[in-house]
N, C-alpha and C positions, 0 to 999 in steps of 0.2 A: 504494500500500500504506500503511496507517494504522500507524505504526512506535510509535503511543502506547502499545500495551502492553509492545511490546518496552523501551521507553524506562523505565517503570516498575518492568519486573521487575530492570532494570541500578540503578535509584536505591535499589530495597528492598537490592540487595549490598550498597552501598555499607557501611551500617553494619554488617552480618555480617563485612565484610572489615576494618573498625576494629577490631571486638571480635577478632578473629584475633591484629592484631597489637598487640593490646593486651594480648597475655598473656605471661607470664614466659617466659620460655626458649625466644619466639615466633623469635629468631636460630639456636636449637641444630641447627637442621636449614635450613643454608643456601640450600641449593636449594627447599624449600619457602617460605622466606620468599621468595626472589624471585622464583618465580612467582607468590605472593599480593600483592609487591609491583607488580610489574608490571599484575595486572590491578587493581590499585586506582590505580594512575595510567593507566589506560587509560581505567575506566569515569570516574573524575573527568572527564577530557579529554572525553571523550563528552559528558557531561552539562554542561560546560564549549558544547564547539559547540552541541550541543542548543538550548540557552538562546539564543546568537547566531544561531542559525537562527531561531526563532521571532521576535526582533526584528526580523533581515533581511525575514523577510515580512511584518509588523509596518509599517515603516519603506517597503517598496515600495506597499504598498496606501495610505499615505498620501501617496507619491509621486503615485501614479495619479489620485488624487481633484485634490490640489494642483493635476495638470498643465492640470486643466480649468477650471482656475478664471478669473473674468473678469478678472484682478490680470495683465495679459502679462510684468512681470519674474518674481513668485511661478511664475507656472504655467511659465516657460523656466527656474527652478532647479530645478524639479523636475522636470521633463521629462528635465534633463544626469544628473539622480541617477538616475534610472532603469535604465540599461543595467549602471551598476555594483553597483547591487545585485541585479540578476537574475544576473551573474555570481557575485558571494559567494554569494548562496541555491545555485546550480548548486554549486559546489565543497563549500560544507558538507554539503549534501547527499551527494553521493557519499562525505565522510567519514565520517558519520553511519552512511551503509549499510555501509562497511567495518568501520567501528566493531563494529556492533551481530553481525558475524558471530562465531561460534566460533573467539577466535583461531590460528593456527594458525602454531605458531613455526619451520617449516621456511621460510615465507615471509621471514622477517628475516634469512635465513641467504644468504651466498654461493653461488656456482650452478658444476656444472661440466659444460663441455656438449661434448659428440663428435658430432661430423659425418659419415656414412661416406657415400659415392661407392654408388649402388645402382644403377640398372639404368638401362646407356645406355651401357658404356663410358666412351670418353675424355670423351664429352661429364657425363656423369654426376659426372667427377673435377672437370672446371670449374666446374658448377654447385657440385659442394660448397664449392669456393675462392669462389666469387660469395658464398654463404651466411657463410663465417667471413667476409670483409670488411666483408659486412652488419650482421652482430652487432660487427662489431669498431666501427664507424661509431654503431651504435645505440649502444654502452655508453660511447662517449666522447661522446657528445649528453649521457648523462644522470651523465657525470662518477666512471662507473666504471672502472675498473683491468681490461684483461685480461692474462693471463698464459699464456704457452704453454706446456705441457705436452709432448705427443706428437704429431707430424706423418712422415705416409706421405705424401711429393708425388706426384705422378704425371707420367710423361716430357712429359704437353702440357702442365704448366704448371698444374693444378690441383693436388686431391688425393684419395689414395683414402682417407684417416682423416685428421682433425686433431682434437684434442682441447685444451683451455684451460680456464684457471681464470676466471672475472670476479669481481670484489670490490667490493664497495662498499655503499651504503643496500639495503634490502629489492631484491637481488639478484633472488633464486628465485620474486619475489611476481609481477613481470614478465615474467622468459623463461620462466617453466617452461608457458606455453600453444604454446610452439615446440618440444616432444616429437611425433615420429610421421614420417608420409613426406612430407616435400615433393616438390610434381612440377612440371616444369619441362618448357615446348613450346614450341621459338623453332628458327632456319635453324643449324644450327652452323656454324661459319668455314669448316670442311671441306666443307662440303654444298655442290654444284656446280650441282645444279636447282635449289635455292632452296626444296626440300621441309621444311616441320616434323619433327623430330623430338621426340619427346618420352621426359625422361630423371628421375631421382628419385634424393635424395637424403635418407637418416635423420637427423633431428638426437633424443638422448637430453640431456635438461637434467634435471642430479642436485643435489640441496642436497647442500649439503656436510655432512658428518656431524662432528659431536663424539665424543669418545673414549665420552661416557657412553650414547651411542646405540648403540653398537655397538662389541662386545669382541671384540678382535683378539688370539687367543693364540698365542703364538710356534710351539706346537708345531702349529698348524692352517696354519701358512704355510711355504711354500718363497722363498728370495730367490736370485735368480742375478742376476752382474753379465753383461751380453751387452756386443758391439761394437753401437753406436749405427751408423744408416745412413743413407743420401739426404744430401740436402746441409746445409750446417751451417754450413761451415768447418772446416777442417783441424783442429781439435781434437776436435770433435765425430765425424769421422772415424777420429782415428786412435787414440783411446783406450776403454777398455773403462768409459766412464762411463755408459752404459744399464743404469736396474737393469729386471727383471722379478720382479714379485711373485704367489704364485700361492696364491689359496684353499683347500687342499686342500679340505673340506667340501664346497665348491661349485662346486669347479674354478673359478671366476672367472680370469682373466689381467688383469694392468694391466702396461705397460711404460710407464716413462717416461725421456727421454732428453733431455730441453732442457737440463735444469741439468750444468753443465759436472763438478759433484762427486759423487759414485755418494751422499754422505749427502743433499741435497738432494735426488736423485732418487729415495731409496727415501723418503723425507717426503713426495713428493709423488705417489709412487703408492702410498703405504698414504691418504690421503687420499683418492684417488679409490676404491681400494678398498672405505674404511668407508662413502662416498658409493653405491655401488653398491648393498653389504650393507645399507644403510639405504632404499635405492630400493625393496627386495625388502621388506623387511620393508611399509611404508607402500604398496605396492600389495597385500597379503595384506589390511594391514586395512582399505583402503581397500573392496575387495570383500567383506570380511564387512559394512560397515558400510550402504553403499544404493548400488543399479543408478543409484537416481534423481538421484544427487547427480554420480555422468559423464554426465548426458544433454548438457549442455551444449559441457563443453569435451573431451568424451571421453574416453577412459582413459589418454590419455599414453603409451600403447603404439607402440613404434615401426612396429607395422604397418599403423598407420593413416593413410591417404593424409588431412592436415589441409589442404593448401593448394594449389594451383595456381597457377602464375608462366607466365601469357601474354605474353610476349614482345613479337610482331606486331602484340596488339591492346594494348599497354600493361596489361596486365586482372593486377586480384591478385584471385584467388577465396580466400575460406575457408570452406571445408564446413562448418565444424562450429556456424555461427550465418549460412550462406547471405548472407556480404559479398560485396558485388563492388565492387571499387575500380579508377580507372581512372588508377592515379598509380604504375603497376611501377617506372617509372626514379626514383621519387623513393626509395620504398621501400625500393629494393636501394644507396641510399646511406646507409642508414639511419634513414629517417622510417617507425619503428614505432606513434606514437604510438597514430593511428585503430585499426589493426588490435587494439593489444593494449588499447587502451581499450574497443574494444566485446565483447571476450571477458572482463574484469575485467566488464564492467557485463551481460552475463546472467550470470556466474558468479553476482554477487551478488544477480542478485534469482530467482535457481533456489534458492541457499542460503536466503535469507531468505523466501522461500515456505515453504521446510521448518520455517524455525523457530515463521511464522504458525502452522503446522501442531500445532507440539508446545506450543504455548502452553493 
């Protein structure tokens, strides 16, 4: 794809977006200055890599020529240079296409994701515990924070819900390609012939919402304090620290029980709550705005069967860009990279097809 015009139409902002903040009482409305701040140090940066891309393959095609040369020390410097600048071109690249998309600030935002136990039984409850450990594995690879929220265990040692908070750099930008049904075909420990079964598990990954996305008014919500349950430890047992908060408007439910103080815990499920309210809103406008823009990674709908976890043949399928990978035990310790790397990389060039489009 020829990103030269896109590249153009970003360097013509640039001065549109000086003259903005060039003007008097361009602070009086905070929040607009810092989303015009923001994308004026984004498009800079852009045009910043831009420029080093263009050197980087600049600098490699004179590698190449070099490497041929009759000179045998010249042509073995340039031959070493070689790999490392087709590396820098690969990554700027990909930033470049990140860059040039329509930002979209739900991606910078912390992520909260619930796991529920679907259709299989006991083995369904383990599989979901297999998945939280997964993501718990993934997010400390890439130096994120998880935090527990709400856990239903289930008597074999799995679960039949767990919910968490994760925190950290562009959160949402990551996992939110892990909404829908995962399904899972492997011998369960129980199984006595040694037959496959095959069991599925929901995960929902929700940005986390800001107060100004969504207005939470007291008289729309109900709070009760409940007895917290399953195991914990004796405090979490014996005291009435579980809050439940409850939408009226939308009947929504959130219970949360980890934090040992009923104030932490109604904080932390009015959070998922606004996370929810804000999930609803952003798939409304998601569907007014193009069919053609879920072709790719799908609609994030938990009814959608995304992934298959083969067990027996080591095999991770993902439907929705037809991978097949043959590395399940690496993956379910947490090696996401390939996976959500190649879902970011047709997102991005499904989105920037579109914007070829409206140029």
């Amino acid at each position: 794809m020829d990103y030269a015009p896109l590249i153009e139409k970003k360097r013509l902002r640039v001065p549109e977006l000086e003259s903005f903040m060039a003007q008097d009482g361009f602070f009086d409305d905070p929040k607009q200055a810092g989303e015009l701040t923001r994308e004026y140090n984004r498009t800079k940066s852009l045009l910043e890599d831009w420029a080093t891309l263009a050197k980087a393959k600049e600098n490699l095609e004179e590698n190449r020529l070099l490497a041929k040369e009759s000179d045998p020390d010249m042509a073995e410097m340039a031959a070493e240079e070689i790999p490392a600048l087709e590396t820098q071109i690969e990554e700027l690249e990909a930033k470049v296409q990140y860059a040039l998309l329509p930002h979209d600030p739900t991606e910078d935002r912390d992520a909260i994701v619930e796991i529920r136990a679907g259709t299989g039984g006991d083995e369904a409850s383990l599989f979901a515990g297999d998945l939280y450990r997964m993501y718990q594995r993934y997010a400390e690879a890439r130096g994120w924070r998880v935090e527990p929220v709400e856990a239903s265990p289930s008597e074999v040692g799995g679960y039949k819900e767990v919910v968490f908070k994760v925190t950290g750099e562009e959160v949402f930008r990551f996992l939110k390609y892990e909404s829908g049904v995962h399904r899972v075909q492997r011998v369960p420990d129980t199984e006595t012939q040694g037959r496959i079964h095959t069991s599925t598990a929901t995960v929902a990954v929700l940005p986390e919402a800001e107060e100004v996305d969504v207005e939470l008014r007291t008289e729309d919500l109900q709070i009760q304090a409940t007895r917290a349950g399953g195991p914990g430890g004796q405090h979490v047992n014996t005291t009435d620290s579980a809050v439940q908060v409850t939408h009226l408007p939308t009947g929504i439910q959130v219970k949360c029980q980890d934090g040992r103080s009923q104030g932490k815990n109604k904080e932390k499920a009015l959070q998922i709550l606004r996370a929810k309210l804000l999930e609803a809103k952003i798939r409304e406008e998601h569907e007014k705005y193009s069919a053609h823009r879920k072709n790719l990674i799908g609609s994030g709908g938990r009814e959608e069967k995304i992934r298959t976890y083969n067990f027996p043949q080591n095999r991770l399928t993902d439907h929705r860009v037809n991978m097949t990978l043959y590395n399940l035990d690496s993956v379910m310790t947490g090696d996401l990279e390939e996976t959500i790397g190649t879902l970011q990389a047709s997102e991005m060039e499904d989105r920037l097809a579109e914007l070829e489009e409206g140029l």
